[in-house]
C-alpha positions in Angstrom: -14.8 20.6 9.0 -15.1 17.4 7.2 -15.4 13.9 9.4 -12.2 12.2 9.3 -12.1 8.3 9.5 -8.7 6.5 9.8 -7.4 3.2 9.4 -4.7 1.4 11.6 -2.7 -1.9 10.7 -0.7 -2.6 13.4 2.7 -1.0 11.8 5.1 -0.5 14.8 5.7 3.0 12.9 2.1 4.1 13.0 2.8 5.6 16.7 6.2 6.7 16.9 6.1 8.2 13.0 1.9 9.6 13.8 0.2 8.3 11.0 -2.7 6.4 9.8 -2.1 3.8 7.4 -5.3 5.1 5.6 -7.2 8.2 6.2 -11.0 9.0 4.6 -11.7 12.8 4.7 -15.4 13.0 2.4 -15.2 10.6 -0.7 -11.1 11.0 -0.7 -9.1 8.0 0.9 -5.1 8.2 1.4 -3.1 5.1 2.0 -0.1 6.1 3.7 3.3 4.1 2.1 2.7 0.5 2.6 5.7 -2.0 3.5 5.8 -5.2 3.6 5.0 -5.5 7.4 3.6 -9.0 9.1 1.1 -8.0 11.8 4.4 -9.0 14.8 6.1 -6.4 13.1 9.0 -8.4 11.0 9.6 -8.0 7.4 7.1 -10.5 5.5 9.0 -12.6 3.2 12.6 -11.4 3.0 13.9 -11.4 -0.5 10.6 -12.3 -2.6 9.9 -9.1 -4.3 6.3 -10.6 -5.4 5.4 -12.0 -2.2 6.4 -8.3 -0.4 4.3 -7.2 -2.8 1.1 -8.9 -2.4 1.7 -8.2 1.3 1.6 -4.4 0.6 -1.8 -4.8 -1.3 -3.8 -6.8 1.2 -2.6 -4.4 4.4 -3.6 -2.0 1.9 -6.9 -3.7 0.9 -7.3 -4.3 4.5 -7.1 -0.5 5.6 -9.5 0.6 3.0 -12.3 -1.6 3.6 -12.1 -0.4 7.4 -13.3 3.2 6.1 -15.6 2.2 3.6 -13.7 1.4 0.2 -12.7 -1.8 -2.3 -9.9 -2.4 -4.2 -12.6 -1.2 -7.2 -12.4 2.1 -5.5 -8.3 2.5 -6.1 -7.7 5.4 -8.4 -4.1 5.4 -8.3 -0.9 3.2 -7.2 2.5 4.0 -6.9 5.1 1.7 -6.1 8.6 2.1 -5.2 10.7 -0.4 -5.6 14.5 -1.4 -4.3 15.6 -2.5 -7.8 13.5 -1.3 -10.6 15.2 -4.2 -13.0 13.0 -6.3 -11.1 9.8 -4.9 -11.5 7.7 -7.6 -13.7 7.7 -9.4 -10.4 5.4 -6.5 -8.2 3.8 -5.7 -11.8 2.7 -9.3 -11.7 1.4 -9.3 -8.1 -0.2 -5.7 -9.1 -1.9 -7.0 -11.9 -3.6 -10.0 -10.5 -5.9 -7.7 -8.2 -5.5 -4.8 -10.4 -5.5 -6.1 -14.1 -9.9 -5.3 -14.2 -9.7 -2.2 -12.2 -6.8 -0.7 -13.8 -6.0 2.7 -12.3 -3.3 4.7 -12.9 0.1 3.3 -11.4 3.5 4.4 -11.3 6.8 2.1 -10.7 9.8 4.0 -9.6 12.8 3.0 -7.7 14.3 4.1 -4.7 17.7 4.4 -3.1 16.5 2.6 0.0 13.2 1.8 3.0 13.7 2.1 6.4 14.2 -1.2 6.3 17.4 -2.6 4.3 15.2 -6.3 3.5 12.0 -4.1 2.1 12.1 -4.6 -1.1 8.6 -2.5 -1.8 6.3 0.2 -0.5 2.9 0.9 -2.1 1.0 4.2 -1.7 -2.3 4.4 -3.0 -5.7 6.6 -3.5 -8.8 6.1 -3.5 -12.2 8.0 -4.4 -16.2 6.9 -3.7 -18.8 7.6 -5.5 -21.1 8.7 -2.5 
């Protein structure tokens, strides 16, 4: 059976739910659904769509580097959003870190989080060359 290496960040869900934020099984990484989560466990930046969105991608960035990965390593995004009408704003925040990189990405909206002032989650997937 393959090592398996996971990632934490602190998400009050992580527990309760059972479920690493990121898990590394061989050169495969899986980033769980990403919220926009400040490390006390309130909702980072309540009604900025691009700042909730840059949140999502550094607890992302975050979790990956813990097992081994870089942004550079990111195959795939998807991102769900609250109001798809509004999604230059995440697309904007996505592309600054992602514009070189460029994996595939998906934007699709939702009907709601768990949270009704989430305005974004972010999944993502990685693969090393090792």
């Amino acid at each position: 059976m393959m090592n398996r290496l996971h990632a934490l960040s602190g998400s009050p869900y992580e527990d309760s739910i059972g479920f690493s934020r990121a898990i590394r099984v061989g050169n495969v990484i899986s980033v769980s659904g990403t919220a926009p989560i400040n490390p006390d466990g309130s909702t980072a930046h309540p009604g900025d769509l691009y700042l909730q969105t840059k949140t999502c991608l550094f607890i992302i960035e975050k979790a990956i580097s813990e097992i081994g990965a870089t942004l550079k390593d990111i195959n795939r995004t998807r991102i769900f959003l609250k109001d798809v009408t509004q999604w230059e704003l995440a697309a904007n925040a996505h592309g600054e870190l992602f514009s070189d990189i460029k994996p595939a990405s998906t934007f699709v909206e939702v009907s709601r989080f768990i949270r009704e002032d989430w305005l974004v989650e972010i999944e993502a997937d990685c693969i090393l060359n090792t």
